[in-house]
C-alpha positions as CSV (number, residue, x, y, z in Angstrom):
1,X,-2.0,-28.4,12.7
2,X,-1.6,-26.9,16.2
3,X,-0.6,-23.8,16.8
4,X,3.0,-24.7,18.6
5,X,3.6,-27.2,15.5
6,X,6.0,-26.4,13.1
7,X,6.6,-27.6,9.3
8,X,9.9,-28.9,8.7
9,X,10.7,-28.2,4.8
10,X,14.2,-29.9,3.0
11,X,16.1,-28.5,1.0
12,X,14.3,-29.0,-2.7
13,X,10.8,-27.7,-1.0
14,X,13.0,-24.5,0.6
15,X,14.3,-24.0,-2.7
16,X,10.8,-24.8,-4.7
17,X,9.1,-22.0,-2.0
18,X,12.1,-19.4,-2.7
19,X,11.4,-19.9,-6.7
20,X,7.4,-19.3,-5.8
21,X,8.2,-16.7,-4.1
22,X,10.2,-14.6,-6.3
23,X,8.3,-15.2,-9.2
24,X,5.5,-13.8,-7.3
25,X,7.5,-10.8,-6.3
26,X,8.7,-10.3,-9.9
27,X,4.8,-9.5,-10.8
28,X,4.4,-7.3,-8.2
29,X,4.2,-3.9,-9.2
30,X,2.5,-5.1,-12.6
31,X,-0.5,-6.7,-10.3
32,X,-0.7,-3.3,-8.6
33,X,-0.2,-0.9,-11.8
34,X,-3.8,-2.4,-12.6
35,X,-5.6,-1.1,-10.3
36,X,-3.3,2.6,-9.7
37,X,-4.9,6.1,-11.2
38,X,-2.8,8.9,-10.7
39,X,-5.6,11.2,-11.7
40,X,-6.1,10.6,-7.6
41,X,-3.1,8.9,-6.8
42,X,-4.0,5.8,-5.1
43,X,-6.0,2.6,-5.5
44,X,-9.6,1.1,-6.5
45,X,-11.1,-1.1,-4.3
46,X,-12.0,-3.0,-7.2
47,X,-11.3,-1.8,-11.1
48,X,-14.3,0.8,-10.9
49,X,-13.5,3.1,-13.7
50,X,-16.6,4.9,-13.1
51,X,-15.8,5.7,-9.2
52,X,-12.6,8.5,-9.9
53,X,-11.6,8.1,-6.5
54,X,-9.0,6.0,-4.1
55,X,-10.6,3.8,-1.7
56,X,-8.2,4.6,1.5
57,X,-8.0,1.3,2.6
58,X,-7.0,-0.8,-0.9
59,X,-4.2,2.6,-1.2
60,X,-3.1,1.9,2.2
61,X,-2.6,-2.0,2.2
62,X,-0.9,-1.1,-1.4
63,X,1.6,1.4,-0.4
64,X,2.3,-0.6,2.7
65,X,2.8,-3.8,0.8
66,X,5.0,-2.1,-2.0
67,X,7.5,-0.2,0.2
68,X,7.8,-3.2,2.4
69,X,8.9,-5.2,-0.7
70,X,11.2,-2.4,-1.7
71,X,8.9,-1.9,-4.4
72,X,8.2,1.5,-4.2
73,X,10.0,3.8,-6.8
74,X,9.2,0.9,-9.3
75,X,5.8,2.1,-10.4
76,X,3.7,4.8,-11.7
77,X,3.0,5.8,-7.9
78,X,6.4,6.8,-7.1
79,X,6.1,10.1,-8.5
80,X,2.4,10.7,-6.7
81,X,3.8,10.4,-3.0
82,X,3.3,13.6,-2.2
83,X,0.0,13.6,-3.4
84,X,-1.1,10.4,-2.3
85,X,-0.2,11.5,1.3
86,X,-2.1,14.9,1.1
87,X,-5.3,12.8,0.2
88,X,-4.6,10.9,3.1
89,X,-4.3,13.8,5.7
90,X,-7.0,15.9,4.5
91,X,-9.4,13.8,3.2
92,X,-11.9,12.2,5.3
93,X,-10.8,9.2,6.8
94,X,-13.7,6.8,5.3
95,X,-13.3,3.9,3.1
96,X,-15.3,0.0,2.4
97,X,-18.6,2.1,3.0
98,X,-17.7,2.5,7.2
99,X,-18.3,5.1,8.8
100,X,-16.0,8.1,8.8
101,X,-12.9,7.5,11.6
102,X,-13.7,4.3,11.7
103,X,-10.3,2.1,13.7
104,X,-10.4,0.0,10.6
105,X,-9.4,3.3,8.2
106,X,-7.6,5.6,10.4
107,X,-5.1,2.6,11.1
108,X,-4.2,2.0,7.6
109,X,-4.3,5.4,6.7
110,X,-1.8,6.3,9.3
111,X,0.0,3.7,9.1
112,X,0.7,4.3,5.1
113,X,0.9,7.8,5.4
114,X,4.0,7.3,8.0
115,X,5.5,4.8,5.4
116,X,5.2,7.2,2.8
117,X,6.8,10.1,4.7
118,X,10.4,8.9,3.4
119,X,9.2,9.4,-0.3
120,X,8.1,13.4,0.4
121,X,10.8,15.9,0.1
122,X,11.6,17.0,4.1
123,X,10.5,20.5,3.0
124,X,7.0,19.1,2.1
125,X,7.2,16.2,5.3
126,X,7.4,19.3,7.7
127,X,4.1,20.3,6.7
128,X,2.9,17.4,8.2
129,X,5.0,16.6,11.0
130,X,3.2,16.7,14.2
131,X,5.7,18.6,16.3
């Protein structure tokens, strides 16, 4: 289909799409909850029990994905913001076996870390505030 196309749906197929959807959204947080350890407070790549670390990357597109959906405060992580963020900011910024500060890692890891800002008490967020 081009480009400049677009996919005209009726009403049943809106409705069949809205029902996918939620359904989807309902599992959510128990797809994520999976793959979260809060004995580093972030995400495997893949369920590697025996790699005790968060791949930066997999945490980011995770906390991104679960405050966009309003997900957030739903899960295990909600109580780990704090500490998810600190591994962010003073961690190196390496992740999928690239090299450290690579554009791919540094953007998600901004990215999430800005995200996650609303969830850290202002008296911690000031710590990392820029200004």
């Amino acid at each position: 289909m081009p480009l400049n196309e677009s996919i005209s749906l009726d009403f049943n197929e809106l409705e069949r799409l809205r029902r996918f959807l939620a359904a989807k959204l309902e599992k959510h947080v128990q797809s994520l909850e999976y793959y979260y350890d809060s004995n580093f407070a972030g995400f495997y790549h893949k369920h590697e029990k025996d790699k005790p670390r968060m791949s930066k990357s997999s945490t980011s597109t995770c906390v991104l994905s679960l405050i966009s959906a309003g997900k957030w405060n739903a899960g295990p992580w909600k109580d780990y913001a704090v500490e998810t963020l600190r591994v962010f900011l003073t961690e190196k910024w390496q992740s999928a076996e690239l090299k450290t500060n690579n554009p791919f890692t540094v953007a998600f890891v901004l990215e999430a870390a800005h995200s996650l800002m609303q969830f850290v008490p202002s008296s911690i967020s000031r710590r990392f505030d820029a200004g």
